[in-house]
N, C-alpha and C positions, 0 to 999 in steps of 0.2 A: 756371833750370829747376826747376819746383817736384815735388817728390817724393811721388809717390799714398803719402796712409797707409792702414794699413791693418789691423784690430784685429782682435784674435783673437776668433772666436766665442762667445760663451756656449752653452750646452746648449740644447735646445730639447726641455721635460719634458714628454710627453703623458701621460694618464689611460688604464688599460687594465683596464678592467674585469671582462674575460673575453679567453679566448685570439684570437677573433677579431679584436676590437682593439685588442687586441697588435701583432698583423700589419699591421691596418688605420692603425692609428698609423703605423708604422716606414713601412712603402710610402708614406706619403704626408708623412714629412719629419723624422718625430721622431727625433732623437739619444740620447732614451732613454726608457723607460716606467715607471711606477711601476705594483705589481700591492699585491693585497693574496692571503696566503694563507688558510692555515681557518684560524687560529686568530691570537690576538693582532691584529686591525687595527682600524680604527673604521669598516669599511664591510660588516657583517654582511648585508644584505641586496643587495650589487655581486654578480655571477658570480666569488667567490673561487676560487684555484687550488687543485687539489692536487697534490701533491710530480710527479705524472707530466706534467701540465700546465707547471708550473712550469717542469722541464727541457725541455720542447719548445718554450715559449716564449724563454727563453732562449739554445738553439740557433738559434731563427729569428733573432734578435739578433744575436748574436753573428756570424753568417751573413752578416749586414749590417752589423757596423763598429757596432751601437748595443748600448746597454747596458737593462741591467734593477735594478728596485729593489723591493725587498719591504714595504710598508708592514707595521711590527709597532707601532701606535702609542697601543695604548691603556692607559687607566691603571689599573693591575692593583691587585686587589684579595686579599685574603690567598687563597694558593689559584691564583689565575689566573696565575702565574709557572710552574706545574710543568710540565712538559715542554717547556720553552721552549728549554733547553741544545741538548735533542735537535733541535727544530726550524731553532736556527739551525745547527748544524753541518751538516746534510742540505743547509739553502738553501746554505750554503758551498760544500760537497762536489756539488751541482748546478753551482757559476759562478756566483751571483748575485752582482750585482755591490758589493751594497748592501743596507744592509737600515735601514730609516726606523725611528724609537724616540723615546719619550715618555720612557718609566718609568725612572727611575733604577736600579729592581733589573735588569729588562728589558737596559737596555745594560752593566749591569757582569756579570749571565748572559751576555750576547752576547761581551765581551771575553776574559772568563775563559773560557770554554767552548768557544766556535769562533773562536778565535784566526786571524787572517787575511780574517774578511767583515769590511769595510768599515761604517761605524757614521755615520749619519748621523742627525741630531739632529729631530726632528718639529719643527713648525710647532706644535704640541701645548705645548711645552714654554717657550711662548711669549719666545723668547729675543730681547731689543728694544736691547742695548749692547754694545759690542766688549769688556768688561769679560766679559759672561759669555759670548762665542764664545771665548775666549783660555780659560778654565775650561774648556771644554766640550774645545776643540783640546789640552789638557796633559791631561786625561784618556783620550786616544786617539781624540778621533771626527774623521774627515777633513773632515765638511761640515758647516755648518749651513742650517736651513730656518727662515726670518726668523718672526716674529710678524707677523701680515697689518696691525698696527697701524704698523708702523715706516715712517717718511717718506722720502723720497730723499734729503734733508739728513743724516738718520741713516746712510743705509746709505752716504755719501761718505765720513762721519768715522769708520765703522766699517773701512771698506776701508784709511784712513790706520795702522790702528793694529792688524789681524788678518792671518795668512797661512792661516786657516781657510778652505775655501771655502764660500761666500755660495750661499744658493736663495732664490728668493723668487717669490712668486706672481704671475702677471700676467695670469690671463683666467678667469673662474668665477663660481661663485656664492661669497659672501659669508657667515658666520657672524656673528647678528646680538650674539654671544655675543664677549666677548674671547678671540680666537683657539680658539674652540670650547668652552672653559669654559662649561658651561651645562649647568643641573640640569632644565629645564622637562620636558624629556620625562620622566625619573625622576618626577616629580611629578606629571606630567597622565597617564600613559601609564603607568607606572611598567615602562619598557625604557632603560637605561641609557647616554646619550651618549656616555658615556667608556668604555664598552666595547662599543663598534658596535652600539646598538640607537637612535640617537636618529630619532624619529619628524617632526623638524622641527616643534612644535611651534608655533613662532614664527610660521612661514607659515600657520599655519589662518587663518581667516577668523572674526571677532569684531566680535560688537556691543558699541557704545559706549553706554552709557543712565545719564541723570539719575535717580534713586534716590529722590530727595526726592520724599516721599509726598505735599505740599502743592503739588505739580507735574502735568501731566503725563508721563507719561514719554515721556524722549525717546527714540528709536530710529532718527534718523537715518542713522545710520552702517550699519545693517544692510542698508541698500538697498532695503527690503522696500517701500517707499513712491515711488522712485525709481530706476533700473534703470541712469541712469548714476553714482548712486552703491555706491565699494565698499568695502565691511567693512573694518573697522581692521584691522590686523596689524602683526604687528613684524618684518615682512619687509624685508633690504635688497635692493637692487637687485643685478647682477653687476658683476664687475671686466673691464676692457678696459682694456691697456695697449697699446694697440695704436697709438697717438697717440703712444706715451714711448721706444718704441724706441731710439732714442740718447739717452736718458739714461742706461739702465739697463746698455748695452756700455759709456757712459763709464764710469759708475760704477765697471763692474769685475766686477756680480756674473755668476758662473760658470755660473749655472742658472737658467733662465726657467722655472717650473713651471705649467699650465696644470691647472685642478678639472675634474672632472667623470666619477669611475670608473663613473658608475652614469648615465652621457651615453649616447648612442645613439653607432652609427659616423657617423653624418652628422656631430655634432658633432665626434667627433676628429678626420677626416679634414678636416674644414673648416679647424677651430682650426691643427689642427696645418701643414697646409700656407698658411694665411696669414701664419703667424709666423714659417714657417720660409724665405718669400718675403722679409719685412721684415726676418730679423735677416740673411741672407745679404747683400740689397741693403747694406744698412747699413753691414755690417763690411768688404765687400769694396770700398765706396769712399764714405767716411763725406761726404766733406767735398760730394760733391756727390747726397747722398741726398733723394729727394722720396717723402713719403708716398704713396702710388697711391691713390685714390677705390676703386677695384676690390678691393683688399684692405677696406675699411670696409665696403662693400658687399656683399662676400663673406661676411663673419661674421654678417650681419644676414640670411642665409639660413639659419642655423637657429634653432631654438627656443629663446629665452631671452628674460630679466629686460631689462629697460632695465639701460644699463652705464654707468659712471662711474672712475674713476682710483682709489677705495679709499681708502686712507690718506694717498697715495704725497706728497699734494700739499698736502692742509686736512683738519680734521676732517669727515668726511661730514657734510652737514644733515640736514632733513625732506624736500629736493630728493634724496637719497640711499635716501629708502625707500620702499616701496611703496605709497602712497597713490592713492584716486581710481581715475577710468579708465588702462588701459593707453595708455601714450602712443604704444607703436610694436609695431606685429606684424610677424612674418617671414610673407613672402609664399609662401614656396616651403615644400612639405613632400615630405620623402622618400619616396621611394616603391619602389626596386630597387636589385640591383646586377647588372653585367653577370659572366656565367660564361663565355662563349666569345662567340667569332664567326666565324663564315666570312664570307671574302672575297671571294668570287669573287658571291655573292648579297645580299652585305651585311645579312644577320640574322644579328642579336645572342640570345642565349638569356640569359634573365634570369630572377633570384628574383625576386618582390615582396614588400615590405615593406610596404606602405598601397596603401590604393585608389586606383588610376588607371582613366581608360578612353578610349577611340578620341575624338580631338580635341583634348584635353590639351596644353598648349602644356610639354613635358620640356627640361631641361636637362640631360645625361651630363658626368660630370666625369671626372677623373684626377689624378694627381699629377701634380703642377709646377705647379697653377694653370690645368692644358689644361681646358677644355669650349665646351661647342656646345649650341645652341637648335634642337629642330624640334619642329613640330606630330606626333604622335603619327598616323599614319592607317591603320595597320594593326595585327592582335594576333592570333595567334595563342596555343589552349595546347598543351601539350607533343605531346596527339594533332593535332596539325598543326591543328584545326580552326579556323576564324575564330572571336572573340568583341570583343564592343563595352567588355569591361571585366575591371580586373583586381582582383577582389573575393576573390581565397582566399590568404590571407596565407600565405607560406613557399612556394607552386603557382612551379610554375614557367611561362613565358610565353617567345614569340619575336615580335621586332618587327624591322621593317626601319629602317635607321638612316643618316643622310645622308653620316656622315664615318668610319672606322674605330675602330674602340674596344679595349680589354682584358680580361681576364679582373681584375676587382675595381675597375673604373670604378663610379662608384656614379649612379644615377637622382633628381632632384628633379622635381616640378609644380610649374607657378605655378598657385597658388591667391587670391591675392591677398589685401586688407585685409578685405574683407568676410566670405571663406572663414573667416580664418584668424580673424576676432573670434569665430564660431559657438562 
């Protein structure tokens, strides 16, 4: 008789950029969130918490058996450490459950200071050998957050030799920078990467031109002449580890962290409840686990980069950055979420978030992976009155709907290839 194994879960780490999803994360699968607050993070322009935010979030958490973590993770410069004592002991004395850190002075304030929050090592700090998690672990910090550069062969031989726990990135955008080290926006912009002003430079959009004056000049790359071509940049593509799933439970590592604080709810909700499908399937019965098409498929309804496996596997190429025409669009764009329903008449009352209107072929989702397709053929707005379309963003709307719903089900259109190239 052979015996089901059966592997203990890793985390499954969503992005939460503002308190809504916070919520929106946790309800649709994530075991814990990472926030940034006002001060010390590298996400200055995300919906950062404040202290009152923070504890309400953290109750809704904790409400639910998931955890929260505070990004403090930027590298401070003389001056940008003051009040930092005071801030971590508050997140403390709030429950949080964790607090993410770059800066040497930063965690040895956090240690000394507010004795008892949990001290986890940034991705920042680009830590890539079990040599320096074993440093980091005898200094007090419970976890670390891998350099996005480290391979799977890496993080095997690291789990042989650390009792640190292991985070590592598995689904986002990409820094074209090592592990976010990067001056360009301080130079072009002059707002500071390393203390949450970086402008993304790299992603602009730049011509390429032959200089030599006994030429003429070439400007091919700026597209100006040809419209499917596009501007150089030094943009990579995103990560999707959604293909590696049992490697990364064998592995061992503790935290699956997914980017994107400054993502829409469509994307948390998406991300988070595809991964949170694949690590359950996974770990709750390894040996006869089948990738689903429907999960690949799912993620490529929202807005993003073309996605590739990161470091995990080869060093990225030129097939890893953004060059040329876009090779793949998401078809579907968001567009609501549901606020009530009655049952007895089957109208849903819904915000919207982008423009829909009467025809629209909608998709309603939910947590666990539930949704359903129907043609849109009725709309109502909040004064009951009929309309062909839903043009006022935040307005609220009522439509009738073929199968039951919830309150924080969320709305997509198919829009398709052509829409979505516009």
């Amino acid at each position: 008789m052979t015996t089901k194994r059966i592997l203990k879960k890793p985390e499954v780490l969503a992005p939460a950029g503002t308190l809504e999803k916070l919520k929106i994360a946790i309800n649709y699968g994530a075991d814990a969130v990472f926030i940034g607050g006002e001060a010390y993070g590298l996400r200055s322009r995300a919906g950062n918490f404040g202290y009152d935010e923070i504890e309400e979030g953290v109750k809704y958490a904790h409400d639910r058996d998931a955890k929260v973590y505070v990004a403090a993770n930027m590298v401070t410069h003389e001056g940008d450490e003051k009040g930092s004592g005071e801030f971590f002991r508050k997140l403390r004395d709030i429950g949080v459950d964790a607090v993410i850190v770059s800066d040497i002075a930063l965690i040895s304030i956090c240690l000394e200071e507010a004795p008892g929050l949990p001290v986890h090592l940034s991705t920042q700090a680009s830590a890539a050998n079990y040599e320096t998690l074993n440093f980091w672990e005898s200094e007090g910090l419970e976890r670390v957050v891998l350099a996005r550069e480290v391979s799977m062969q890496e993080i095997r031989e690291m789990k042989k030799h650390v009792n640190v726990e292991i985070e590592a990135f598995i689904h986002g955008a990409m820094c074209i920078a090592y592990s976010g080290r990067c001056v360009l926006s301080n130079h072009m912009a002059s707002r500071d990467a390393n203390r949450g002003g970086c402008t993304q430079s790299c992603r602009w959009k730049y011509g390429l031109f032959d200089m030599d004056e006994n030429k003429e000049k070439n400007n091919i790359t700026t597209g100006e002449n040809d419209p499917e071509v596009e501007p150089f940049s030094m943009s990579s593509v995103d990560m999707s580890m959604i293909h590696h799933i049992p490697d990364l439970c064998e592995a061992g590592v503790e935290s699956l962290k997914i980017e994107g604080r400054m993502k829409s709810i469509h994307y948390v909700s998406t991300v988070s409840s595809v991964y949170r499908q694949a690590v359950d399937s996974y770990c709750e019965d390894p040996d006869n686990y089948v990738l689903k098409q429907e999960w690949i498929d799912e993620l490529w309804k929202i807005s993003q980069r073309e996605l590739c496996s990161g470091f995990y596997y080869d060093v990225p190429t030129e097939n890893e950055q953004l060059f040329g025409k876009r090779r793949r669009n998401p078809e579907w764009d968001f567009v609501g979420e549901v606020i009530s329903y009655e049952e007895d008449t089957q109208i849903a009352t819904i915000r919207q978030r982008n423009y829909f209107k009467v025809g629209d072929e909608l998709e309603i989702y939910g947590p666990g992976m539930k949704h359903f397709r129907q043609e849109l053929k009725q709309l109502w707005n909040e004064d009951e009155e009929p309309v062909e379309e839903g043009n006022q963003a935040m307005f609220i709307y009522k439509m009738k709907v073929e199968q039951a719903v919830k309150p924080n089900d969320l709305i997509r259109r198919y829009i398709g290839q052509n829409e979505s190239e516009k």
